[in-house]
NUNURO-176409 format. One line per 3 residues: their letters; for each residue x, y, z of C-alpha. Coordinates in nm, 2 decimals, decimal comma, padded with zeros to 4 digits. Layout:
# NUNURO-176409
A = X Y Z  ...
This chain:
# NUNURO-176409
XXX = 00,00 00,00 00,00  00,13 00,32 -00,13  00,09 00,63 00,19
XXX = 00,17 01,02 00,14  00,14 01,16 00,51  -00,22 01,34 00,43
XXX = -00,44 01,30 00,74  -00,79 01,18 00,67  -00,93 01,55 00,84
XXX = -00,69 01,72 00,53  -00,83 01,44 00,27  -01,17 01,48 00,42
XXX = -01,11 01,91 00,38  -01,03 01,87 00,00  -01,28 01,62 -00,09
XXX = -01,56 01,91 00,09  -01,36 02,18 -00,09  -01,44 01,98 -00,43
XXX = -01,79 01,90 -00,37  -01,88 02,32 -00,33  -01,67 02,40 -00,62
XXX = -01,80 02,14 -00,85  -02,16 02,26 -00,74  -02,07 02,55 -00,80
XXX = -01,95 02,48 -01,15  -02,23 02,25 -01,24  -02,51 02,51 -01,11
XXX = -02,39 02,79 -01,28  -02,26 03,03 -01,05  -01,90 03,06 -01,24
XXX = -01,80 03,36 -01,02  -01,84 03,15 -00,72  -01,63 02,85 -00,90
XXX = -01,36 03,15 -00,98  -01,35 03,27 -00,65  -01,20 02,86 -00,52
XXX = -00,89 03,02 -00,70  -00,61 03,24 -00,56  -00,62 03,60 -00,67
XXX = -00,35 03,52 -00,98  -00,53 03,14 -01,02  -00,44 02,98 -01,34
XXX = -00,70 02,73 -01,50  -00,70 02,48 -01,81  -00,95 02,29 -01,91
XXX = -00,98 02,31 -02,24  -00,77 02,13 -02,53  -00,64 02,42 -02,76
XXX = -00,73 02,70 -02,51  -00,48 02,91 -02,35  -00,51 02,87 -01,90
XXX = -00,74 03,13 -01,79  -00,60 03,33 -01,53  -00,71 03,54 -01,24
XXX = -01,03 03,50 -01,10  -01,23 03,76 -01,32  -01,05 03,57 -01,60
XXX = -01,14 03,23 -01,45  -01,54 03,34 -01,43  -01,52 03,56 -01,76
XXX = -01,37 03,22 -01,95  -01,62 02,99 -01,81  -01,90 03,23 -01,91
XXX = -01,77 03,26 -02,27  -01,71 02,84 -02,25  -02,06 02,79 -02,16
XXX = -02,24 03,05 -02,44  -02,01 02,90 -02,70  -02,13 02,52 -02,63
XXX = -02,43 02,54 -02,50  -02,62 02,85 -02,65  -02,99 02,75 -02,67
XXX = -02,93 02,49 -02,52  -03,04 02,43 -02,18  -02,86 02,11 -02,03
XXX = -02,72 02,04 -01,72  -02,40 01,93 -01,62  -02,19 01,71 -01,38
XXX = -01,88 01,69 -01,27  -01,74 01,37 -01,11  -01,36 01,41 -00,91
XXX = -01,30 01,04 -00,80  -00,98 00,84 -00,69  -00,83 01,16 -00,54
XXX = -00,45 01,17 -00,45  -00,30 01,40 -00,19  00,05 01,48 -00,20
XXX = 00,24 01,72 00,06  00,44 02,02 -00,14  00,77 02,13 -00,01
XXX = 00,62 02,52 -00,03  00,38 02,40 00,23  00,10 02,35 -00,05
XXX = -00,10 02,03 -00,19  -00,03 01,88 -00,45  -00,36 01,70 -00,59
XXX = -00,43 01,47 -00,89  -00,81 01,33 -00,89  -00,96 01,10 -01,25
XXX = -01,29 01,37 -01,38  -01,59 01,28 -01,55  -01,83 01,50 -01,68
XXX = -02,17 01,39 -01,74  -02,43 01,62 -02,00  -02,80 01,55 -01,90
XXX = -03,02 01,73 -02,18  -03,39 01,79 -02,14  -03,62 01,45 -02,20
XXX = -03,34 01,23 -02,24  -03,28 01,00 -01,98  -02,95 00,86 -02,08
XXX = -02,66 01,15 -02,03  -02,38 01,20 -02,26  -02,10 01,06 -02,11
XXX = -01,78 01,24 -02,16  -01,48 01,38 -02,14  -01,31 01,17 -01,89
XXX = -01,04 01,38 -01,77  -00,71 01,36 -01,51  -00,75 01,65 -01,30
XXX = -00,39 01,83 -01,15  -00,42 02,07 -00,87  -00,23 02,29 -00,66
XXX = -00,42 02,36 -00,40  -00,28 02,59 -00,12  -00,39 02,80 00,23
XXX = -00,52 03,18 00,20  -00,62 03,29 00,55  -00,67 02,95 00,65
XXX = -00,88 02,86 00,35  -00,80 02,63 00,10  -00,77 02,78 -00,26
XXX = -00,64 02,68 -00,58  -00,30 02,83 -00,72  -00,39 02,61 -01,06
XXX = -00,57 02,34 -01,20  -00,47 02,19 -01,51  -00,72 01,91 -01,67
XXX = -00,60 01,66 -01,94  -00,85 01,52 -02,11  -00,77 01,15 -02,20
XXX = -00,85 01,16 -02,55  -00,65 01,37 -02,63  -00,36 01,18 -02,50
């Protein structure tokens, strides 16, 4: 059995920290997902897309990502962050890689689109006692 040090009250901290952000994400309220992020937070998600950075740039992204794939067409999304690894940073931050899976449900249709499936890095760090993220990169597994 492979161990890193995390407690379970730190693992426990991050896996709460996800669930908000990602209901964030998935309910719409992309200033709220922007604000998880340090001040000068980087973010990729996107294959071909340059990282979004800064919060206002985080929210403003997402807002633009949305209107571009999904104009007129209501759907609702959700993110899945499973098999989540914690790894102690020697800058006192948190290392993070977690597998992603995005689920599409569109109106009437029971079956969701299933898709992308994604390897999630974060680096996840304290502000005022808070955890926040300094930058999340997301490689999608296609397009490895």
């Amino acid at each position: 059995m492979i161990t890193t040090g995390v407690s379970t009250d730190l693992y426990a901290e991050v896996l709460q920290f996800y669930a908000r952000q990602m209901q964030a994400l998935d309910g719409g309220d992309f200033q709220a997902y922007a604000d998880s992020f340090t001040d000068d937070g980087e973010f990729t998600h996107s294959p071909g897309l340059p990282p979004a950075r800064t919060r206002a740039g985080i929210a403003a992204e997402l807002t633009e990502f949305h209107r571009r794939r999904f104009s007129g067409t209501p759907v609702q999304r959700r993110h899945w962050f499973n098999h989540v690894v914690l790894d102690h940073r020697l800058d006192g931050g948190i290392d993070s890689t977690s597998y992603a899976l995005v689920l599409t449900v569109h109106p009437g249709q029971k079956q969701p689109e299933i898709g992308p499936s994604c390897v999630v890095r974060d680096v996840l760090v304290r502000v005022d006692g808070d955890l926040r993220l300094a930058s999340r990169r997301v490689d999608h597994d296609q397009d490895r």
